[in-house]
TIDRENMI-430496 format. One record per atom (N, C-alpha, C, CB): residue in three letters; x, y, z. Coordinates in steps of 0.05 Angstrom, whole numbers, plus 5000, padded with zeros to 4 digits. Atoms other than C-alpha are relative to their C-alpha. Glycine has a CB too. Layout:
<pts>
ALAXYZ;...
</pts>
This chain:
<pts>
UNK497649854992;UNK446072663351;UNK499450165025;UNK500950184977;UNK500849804975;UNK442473113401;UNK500049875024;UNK497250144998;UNK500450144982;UNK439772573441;UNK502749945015;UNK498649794991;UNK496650074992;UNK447572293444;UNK501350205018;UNK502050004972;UNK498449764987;UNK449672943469;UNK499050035026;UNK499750284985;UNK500949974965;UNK445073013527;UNK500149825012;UNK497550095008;UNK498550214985;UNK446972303550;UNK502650115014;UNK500849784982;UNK497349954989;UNK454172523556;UNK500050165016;UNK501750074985;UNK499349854980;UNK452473073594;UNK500249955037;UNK498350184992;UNK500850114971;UNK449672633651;UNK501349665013;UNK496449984997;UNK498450345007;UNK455471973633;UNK500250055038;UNK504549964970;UNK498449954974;UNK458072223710;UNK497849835024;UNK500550405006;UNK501650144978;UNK451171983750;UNK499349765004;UNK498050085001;UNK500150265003;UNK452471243728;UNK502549945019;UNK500149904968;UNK498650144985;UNK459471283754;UNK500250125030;UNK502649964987;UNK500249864970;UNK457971723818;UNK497649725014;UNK498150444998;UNK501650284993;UNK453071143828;UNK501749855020;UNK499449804971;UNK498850195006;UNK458170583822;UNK502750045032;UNK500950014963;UNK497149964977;UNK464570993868;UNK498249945022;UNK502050355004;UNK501049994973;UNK459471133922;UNK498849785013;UNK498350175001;UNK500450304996;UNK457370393927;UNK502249865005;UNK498849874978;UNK497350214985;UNK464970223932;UNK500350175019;UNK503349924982;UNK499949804976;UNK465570783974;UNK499349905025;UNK498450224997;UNK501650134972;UNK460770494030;UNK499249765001;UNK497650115006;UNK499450354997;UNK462269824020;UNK497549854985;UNK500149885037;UNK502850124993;UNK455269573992;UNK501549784977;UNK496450224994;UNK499450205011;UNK458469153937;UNK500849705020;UNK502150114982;UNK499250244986;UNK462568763992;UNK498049895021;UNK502450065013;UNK502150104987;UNK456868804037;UNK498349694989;UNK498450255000;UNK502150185015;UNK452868443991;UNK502349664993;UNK498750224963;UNK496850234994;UNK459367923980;UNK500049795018;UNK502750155015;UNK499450154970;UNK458467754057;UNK497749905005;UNK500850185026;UNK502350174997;UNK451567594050;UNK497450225011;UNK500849735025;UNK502749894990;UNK448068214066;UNK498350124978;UNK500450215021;UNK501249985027;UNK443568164000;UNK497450034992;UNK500449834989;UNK502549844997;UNK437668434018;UNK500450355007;UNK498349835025;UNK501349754997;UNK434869184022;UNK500250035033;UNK496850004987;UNK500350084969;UNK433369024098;UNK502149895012;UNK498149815005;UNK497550044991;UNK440568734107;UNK500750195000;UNK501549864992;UNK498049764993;UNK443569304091;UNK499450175010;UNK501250124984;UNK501449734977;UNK439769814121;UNK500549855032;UNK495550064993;UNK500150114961;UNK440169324192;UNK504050084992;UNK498549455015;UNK497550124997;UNK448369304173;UNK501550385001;UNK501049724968;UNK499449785001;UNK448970034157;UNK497950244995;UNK501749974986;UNK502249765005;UNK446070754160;UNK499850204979;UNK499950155019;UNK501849975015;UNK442470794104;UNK497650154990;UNK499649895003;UNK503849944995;UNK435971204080;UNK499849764982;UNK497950364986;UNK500850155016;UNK431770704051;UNK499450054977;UNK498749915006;UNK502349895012;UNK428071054000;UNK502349964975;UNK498450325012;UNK497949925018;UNK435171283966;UNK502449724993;UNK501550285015;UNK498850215007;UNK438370593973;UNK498549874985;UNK500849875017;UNK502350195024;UNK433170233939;UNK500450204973;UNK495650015012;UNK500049885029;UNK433870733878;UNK502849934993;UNK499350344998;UNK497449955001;UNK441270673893;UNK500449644978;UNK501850075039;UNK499650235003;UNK440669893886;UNK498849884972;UNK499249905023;UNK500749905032;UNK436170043816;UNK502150034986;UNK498650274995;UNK497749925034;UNK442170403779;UNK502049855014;UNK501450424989;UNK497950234997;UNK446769903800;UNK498949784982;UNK500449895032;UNK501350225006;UNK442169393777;UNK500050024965;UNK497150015017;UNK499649875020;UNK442169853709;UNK502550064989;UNK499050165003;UNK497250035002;UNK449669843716;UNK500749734987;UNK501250035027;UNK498650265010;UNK449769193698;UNK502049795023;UNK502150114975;UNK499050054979;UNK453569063769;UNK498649825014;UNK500450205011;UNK500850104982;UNK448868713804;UNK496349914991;UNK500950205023;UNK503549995000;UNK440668413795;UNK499349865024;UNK498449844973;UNK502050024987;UNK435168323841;UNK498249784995;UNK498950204999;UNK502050264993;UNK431367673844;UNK498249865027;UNK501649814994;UNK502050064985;UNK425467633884;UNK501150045033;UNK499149704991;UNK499549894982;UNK428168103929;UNK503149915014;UNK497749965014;UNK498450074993;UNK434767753935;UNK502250144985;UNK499649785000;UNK498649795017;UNK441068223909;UNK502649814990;UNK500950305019;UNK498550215000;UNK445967783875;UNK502750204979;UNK498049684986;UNK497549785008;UNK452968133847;UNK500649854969;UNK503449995026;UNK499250075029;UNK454168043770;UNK503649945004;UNK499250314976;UNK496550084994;UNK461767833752;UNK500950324997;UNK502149734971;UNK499249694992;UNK461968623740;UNK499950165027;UNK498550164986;UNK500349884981;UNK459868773796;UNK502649925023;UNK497249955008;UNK498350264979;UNK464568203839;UNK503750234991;UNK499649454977;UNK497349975007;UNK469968613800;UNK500950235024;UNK500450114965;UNK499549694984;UNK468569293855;UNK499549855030;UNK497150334990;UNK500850154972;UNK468468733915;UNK503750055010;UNK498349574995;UNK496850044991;UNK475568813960;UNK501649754998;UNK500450045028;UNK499350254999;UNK475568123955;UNK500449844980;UNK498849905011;UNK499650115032;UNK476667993876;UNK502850014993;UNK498350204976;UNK496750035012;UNK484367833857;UNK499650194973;UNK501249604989;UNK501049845023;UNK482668303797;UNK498050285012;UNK498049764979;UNK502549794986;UNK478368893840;UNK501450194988;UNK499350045037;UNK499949625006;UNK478069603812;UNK499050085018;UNK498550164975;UNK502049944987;UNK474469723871;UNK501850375006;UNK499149745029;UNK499549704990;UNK479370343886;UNK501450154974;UNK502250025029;UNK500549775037;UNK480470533811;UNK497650134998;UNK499849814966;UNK501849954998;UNK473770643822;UNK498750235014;UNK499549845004;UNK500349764983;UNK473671063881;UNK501950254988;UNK500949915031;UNK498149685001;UNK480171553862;UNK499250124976;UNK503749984996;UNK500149755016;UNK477671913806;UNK497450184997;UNK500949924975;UNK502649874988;UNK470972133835;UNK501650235033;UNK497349665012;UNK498549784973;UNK475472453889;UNK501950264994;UNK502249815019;UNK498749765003;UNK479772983888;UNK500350074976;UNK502350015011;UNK499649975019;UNK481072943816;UNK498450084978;UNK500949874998;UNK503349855011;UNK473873083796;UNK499950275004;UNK497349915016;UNK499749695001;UNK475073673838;UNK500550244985;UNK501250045010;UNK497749905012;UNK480773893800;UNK498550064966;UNK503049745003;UNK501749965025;UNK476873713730;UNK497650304999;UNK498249684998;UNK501949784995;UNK470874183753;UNK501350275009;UNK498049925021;UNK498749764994;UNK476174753759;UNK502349994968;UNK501849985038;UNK498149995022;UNK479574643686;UNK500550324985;UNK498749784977;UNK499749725016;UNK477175423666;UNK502650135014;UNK497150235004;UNK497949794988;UNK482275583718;UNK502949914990;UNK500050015036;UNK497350125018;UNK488475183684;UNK500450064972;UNK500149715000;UNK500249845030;UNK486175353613;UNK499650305005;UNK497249914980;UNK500349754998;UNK485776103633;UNK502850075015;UNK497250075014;UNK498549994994;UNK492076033672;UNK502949914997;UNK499149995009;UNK498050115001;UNK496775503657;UNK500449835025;UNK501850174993;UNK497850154982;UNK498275273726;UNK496849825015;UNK502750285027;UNK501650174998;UNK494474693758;UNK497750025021;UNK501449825002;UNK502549974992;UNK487374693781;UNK500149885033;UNK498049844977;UNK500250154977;UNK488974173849;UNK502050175014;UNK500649684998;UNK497749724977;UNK494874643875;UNK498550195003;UNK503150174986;UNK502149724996;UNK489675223868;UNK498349845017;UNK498250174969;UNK501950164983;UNK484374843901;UNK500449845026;UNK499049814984;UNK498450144984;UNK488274413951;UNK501550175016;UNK501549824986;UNK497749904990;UNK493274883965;UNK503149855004;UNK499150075022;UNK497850215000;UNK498774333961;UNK499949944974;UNK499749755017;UNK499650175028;UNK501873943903;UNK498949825004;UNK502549924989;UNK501350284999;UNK497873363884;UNK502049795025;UNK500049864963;UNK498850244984;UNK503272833922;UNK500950125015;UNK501949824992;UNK499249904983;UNK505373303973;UNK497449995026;UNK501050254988;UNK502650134990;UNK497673253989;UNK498949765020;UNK499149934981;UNK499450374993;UNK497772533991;UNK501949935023;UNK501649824971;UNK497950114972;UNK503472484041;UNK499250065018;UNK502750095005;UNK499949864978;UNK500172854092;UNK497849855005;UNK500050315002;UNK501750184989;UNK494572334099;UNK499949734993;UNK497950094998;UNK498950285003;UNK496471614099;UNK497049804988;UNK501549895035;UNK501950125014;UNK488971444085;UNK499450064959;UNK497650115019;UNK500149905018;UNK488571824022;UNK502649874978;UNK499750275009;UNK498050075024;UNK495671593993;UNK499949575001;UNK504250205013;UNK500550335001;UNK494470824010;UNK497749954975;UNK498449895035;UNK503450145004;UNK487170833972;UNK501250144966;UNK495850205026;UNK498550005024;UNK491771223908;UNK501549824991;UNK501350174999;UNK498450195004;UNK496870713911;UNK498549714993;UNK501650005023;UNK500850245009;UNK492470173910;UNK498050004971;UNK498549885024;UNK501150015026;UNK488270453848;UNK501549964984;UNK498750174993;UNK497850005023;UNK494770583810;UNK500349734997;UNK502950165007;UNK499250315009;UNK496669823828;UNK498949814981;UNK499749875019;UNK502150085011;UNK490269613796;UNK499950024978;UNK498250085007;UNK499349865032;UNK492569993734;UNK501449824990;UNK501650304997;UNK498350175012;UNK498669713730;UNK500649605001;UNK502050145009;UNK500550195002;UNK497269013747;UNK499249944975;UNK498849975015;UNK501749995027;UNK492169013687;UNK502850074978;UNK497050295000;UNK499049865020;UNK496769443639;UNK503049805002;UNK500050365005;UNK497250045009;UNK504669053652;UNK499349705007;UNK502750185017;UNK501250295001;UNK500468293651;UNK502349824980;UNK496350024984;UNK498450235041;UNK504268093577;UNK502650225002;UNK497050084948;UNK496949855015;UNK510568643587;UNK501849784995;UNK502050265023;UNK497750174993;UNK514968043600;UNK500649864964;UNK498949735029;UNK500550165032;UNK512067723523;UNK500850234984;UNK496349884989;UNK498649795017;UNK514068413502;UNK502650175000;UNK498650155001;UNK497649934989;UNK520468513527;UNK502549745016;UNK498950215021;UNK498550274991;UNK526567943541;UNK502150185026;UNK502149814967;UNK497649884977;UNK529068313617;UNK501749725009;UNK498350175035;UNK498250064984;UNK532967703628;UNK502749954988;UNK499149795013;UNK498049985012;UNK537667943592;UNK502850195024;UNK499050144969;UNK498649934986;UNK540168293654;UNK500149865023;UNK499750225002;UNK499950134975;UNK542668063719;UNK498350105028;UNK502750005006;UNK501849944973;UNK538968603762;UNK498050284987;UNK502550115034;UNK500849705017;UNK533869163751;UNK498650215029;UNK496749924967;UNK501549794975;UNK531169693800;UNK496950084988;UNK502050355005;UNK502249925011;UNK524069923795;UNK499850305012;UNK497649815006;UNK500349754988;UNK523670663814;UNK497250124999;UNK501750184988;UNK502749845000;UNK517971003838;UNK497449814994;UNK500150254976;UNK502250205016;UNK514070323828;UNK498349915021;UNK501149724984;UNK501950004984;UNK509470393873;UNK498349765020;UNK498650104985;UNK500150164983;UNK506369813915;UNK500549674979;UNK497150065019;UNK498150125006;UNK510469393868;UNK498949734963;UNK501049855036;UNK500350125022;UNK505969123805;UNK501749914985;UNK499050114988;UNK498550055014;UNK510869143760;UNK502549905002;UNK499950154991;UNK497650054988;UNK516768923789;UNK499849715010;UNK500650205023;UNK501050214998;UNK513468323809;UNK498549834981;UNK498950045018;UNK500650165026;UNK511268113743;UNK503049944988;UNK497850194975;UNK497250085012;UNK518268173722;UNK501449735014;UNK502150265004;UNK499150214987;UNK520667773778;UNK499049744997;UNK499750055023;UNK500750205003;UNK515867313769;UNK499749854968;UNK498050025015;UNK499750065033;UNK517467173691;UNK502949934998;UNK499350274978;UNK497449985005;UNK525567253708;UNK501449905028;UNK500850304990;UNK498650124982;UNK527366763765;UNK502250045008;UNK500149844996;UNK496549985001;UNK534766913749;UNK500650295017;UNK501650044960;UNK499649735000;UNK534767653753;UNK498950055034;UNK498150174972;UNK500549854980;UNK535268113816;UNK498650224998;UNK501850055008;UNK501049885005;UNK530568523830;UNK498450175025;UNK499149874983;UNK500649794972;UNK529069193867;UNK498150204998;UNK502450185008;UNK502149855001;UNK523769633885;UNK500550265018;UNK497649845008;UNK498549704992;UNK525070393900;UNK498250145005;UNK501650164980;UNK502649874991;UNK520270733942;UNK499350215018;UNK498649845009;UNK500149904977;UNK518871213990;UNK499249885025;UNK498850164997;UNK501250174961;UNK518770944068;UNK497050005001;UNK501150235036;UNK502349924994;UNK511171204072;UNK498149754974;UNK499850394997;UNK501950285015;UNK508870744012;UNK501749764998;UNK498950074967;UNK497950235003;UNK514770214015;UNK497649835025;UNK504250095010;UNK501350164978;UNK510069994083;UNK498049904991;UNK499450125023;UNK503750085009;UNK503769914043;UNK500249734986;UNK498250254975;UNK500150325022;UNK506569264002;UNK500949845017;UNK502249964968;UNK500250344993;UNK505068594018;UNK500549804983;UNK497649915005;UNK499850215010;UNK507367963991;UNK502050124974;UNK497149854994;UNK497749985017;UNK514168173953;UNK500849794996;UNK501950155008;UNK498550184996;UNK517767753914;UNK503350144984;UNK498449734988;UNK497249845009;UNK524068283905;UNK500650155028;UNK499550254971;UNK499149824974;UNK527768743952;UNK499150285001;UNK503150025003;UNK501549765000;UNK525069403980;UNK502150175008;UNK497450015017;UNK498249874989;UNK530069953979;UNK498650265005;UNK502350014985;UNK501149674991;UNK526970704013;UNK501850174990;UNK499850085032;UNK498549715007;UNK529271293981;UNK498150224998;UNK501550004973;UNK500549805015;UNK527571893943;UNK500850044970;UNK500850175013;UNK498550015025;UNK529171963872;UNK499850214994;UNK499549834980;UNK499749794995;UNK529272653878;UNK502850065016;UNK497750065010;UNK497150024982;UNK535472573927;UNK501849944991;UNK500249855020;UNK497950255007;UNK539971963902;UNK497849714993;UNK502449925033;UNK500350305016;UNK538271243867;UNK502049815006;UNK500250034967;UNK497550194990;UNK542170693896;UNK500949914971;UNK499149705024;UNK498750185019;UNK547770323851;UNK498949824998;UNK502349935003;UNK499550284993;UNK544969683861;UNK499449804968;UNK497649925029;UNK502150245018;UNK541669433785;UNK502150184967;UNK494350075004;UNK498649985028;UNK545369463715;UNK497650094979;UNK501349684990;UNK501849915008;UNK537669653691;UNK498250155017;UNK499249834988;UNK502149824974;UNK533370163717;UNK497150064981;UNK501950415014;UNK503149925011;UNK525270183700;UNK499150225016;UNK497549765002;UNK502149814990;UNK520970763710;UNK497050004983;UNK501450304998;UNK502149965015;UNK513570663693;UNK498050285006;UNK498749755003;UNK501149784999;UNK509571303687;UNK500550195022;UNK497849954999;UNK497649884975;UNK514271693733;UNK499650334985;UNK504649804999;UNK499449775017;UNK516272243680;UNK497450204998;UNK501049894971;UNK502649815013;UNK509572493657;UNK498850155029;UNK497049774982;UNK501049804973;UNK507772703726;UNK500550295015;UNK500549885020;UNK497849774999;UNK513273253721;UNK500450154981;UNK502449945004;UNK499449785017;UNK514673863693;UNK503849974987;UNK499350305022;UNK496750115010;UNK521373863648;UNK502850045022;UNK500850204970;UNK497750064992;UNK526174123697;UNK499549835031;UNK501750285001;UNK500450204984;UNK523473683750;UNK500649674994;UNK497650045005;UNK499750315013;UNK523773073704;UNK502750034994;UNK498149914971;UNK496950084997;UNK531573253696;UNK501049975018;UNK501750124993;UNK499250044970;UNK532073263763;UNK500149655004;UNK497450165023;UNK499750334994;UNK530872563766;UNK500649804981;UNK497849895009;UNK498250105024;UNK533772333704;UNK503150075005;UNK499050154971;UNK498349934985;UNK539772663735;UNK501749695023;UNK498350265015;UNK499850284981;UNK539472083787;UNK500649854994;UNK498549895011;UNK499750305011;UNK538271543751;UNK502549984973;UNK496649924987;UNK497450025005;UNK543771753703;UNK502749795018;UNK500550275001;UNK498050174987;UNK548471623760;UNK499949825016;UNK501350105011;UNK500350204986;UNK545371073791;UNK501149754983;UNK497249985008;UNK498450245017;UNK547470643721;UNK502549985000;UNK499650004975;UNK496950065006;UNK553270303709;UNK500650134964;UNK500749575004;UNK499049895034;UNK556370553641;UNK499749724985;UNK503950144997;UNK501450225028;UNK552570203575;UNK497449855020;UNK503249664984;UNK501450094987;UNK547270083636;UNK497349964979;UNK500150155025;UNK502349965017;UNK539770043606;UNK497250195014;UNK499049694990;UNK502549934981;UNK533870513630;UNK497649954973;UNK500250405019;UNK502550055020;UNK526370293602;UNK498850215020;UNK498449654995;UNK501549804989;UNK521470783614;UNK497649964982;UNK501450295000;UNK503050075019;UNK513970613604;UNK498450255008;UNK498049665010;UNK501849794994;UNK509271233591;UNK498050004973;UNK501850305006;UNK501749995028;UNK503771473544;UNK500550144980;UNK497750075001;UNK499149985024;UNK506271663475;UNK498950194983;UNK500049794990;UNK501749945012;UNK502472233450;UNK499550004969;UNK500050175009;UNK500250025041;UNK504372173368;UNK499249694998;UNK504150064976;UNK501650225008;UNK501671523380;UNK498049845009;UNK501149874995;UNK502550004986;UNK495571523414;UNK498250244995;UNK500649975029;UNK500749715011;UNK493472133377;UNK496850055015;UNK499850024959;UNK503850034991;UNK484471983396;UNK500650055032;UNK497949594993;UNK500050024970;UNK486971883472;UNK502350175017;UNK500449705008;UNK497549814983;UNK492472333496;UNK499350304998;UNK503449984986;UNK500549765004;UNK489372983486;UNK498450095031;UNK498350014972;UNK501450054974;UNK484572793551;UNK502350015024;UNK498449705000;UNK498350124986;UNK490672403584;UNK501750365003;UNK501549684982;UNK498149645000;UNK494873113576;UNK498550145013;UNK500550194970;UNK500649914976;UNK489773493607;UNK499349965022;UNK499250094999;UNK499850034961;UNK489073053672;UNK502850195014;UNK500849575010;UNK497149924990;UNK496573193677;UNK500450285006;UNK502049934980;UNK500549644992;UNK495474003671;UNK498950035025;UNK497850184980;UNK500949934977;UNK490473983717;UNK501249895026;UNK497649954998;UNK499250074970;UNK493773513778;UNK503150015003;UNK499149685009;UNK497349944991;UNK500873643771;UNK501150184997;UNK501449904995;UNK499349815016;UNK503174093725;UNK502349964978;UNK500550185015;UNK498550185023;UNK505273633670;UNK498350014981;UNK500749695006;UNK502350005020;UNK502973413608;UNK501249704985;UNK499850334977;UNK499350265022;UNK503372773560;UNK502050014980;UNK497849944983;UNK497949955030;UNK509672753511;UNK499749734977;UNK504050015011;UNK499050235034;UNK511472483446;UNK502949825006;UNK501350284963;UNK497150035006;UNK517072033430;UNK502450255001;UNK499949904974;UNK497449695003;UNK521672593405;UNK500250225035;UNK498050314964;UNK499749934972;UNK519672963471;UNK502049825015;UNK497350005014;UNK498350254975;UNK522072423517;UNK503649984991;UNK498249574994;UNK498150005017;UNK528072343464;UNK502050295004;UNK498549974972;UNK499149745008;UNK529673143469;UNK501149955034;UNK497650284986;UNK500250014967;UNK529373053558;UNK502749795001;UNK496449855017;UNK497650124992;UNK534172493559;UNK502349934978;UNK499349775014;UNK498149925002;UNK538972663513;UNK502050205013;UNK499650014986;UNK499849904989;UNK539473233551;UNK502749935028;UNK497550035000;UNK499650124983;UNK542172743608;UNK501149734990;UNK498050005013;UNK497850175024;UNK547072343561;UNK498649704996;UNK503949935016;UNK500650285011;UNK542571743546;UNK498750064975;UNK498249805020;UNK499949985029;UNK542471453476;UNK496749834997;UNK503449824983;UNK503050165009;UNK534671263441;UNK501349804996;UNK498150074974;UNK500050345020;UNK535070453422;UNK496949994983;UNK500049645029;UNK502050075006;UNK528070333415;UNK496649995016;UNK501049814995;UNK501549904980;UNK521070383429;UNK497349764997;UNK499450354995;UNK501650235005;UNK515869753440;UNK496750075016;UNK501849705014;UNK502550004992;UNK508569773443;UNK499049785024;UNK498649974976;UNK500150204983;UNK506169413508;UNK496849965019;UNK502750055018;UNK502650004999;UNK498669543513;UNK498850254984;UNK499449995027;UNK501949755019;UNK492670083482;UNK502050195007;UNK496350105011;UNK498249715000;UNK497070653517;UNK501650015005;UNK499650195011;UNK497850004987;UNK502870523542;UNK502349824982;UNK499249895028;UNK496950155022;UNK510070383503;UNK502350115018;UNK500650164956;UNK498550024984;UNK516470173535;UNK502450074975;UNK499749745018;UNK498449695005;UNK521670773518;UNK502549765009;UNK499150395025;UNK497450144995;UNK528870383514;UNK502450225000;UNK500549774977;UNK498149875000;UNK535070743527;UNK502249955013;UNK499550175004;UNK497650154979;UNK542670613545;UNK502250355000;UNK502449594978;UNK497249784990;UNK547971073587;UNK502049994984;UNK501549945029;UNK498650115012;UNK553171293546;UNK502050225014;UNK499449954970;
</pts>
């Protein structure tokens, strides 16, 4: 038990390892062929002493082994390469970044209430993000990474072609919206974004409308999705945009809303809740929560479908 404990205290210098290797490219390096010690040090500046240890706990990672001096990338490792249809390489990087920060400042959110990255930052977490186009590209593409993985089988868990069009709000460089599309040939299908990340997606197969959903929500879709939108917001912020999307439906329209469920993820939402304290100034709800918010905003519960480990898709129609 003891031993166990002082592991955990040091779980962080496996994955500070792992980011800082996607960080400075050495996975892809190694990808391109520079798979030696002596490649990479000629390809980049390097100490030696600390890459060679570096290229050890990688090797201890399970990421990558060494054969007779030759560095060859495990399929784990191939997974933190830019060049893997499947890469976490920047799930990898964003939560060694600012959000670590934010973690290593939790006495000031549990002693205060209000969030550790606005104290620290001086900005709201995404207000942050807008003001440097490197920083909100390298979020957007970890989130994608998320939801790629996580809305793979929504389509086996959900029949959308029961509508003719759906909007995706706030769906970021367009995962999900593009699994739908590509499951519901029939169906129209839109993606709702801000101009600043609407530029970052490539290879759509739906339409890209720029807004704000804070502003207005175009008419254009008889269903409106929001995946993990809500939880990022505090309650009267999240009516604010439930507000919107109210009047963006047609009457008996449908909104789904995929988030994490805390009465039913009881082991994992206790964590998941305090990321949200600390980077926004949110927190994880229950059913009934979510249930209490948009009645509030005249939509009626239907139902609620499990659609991976954390995430369940929240059904509801305008009435």
């Amino acid at each position: 038990m003891k031993s166990d404990l002082k592991n955990t205290f040091t779980t962080y210098w496996e994955y500070m390892a792992l980011q800082t290797a996607c960080k400075k490219n050495i996975f892809d390096l190694i990808f391109a062929g520079k798979n030696t010690i002596k490649k990479l040090l000629v390809s980049e500046n390097f100490n030696e002493a600390v890459l060679t240890d570096l290229i050890d706990a990688l090797e201890q990672a399970k990421t990558l082994t060494v054969v007779k001096n030759k560095i060859i990338l495990t399929t784990k490792g191939e997974l933190l390469t830019e060049q893997h249809k499947d890469t976490l390489k920047y799930a990898c990087i964003h939560w060694a970044e600012e959000t670590m920060t934010a973690w290593q400042n939790l006495n000031y959110t549990l002693t205060t209430g209000k969030q550790a990255f606005k104290h620290i930052f001086k900005k709201p977490f995404f207000d942050y993000l807008a003001e440097d186009k490197n920083k909100l590209e390298g979020y957007h593409k970890a989130m994608n990474e998320y939801a790629r993985d996580d809305y793979k089988n929504i389509c086996e868990k959900h029949d959308f072609n029961i509508h003719n069009s759906i909007i995706d709000v706030g769906g970021s460089l367009g995962a999900l919206i593009k699994i739908i599309a590509k499951n519901n040939v029939n169906l129209k299908c839109y993606l709702f974004e801000l101009p600043e990340v609407a530029t970052l997606i490539k290879n759509n197969n739906y339409k890209i409308i720029n807004g704000n959903f804070f502003d207005n929500i175009p008419q254009v879709a008889e269903a409106l999705i929001m995946s993990r939108i809500i939880h990022n917001w505090n309650n009267l912020k999240a009516l604010q945009i439930l507000k919107n999307v109210y009047k963006s439906l047609p009457k008996n329209g449908t909104l789904y809303i995929i988030e994490n469920l805390t009465d039913k993820i009881e082991d994992k939402a206790s964590l998941l809740s305090l990321n949200m304290h600390l980077i926004t100034d949110s927190y994880e709800r229950s059913l009934l929560e979510y249930n209490i918010l948009l009645e509030k905003t005249n939509f009626k519960y239907i139902e609620y479908k499990k659609i991976n480990e954390l995430q369940y898709l929240i059904i509801y129609k305008k009435i």
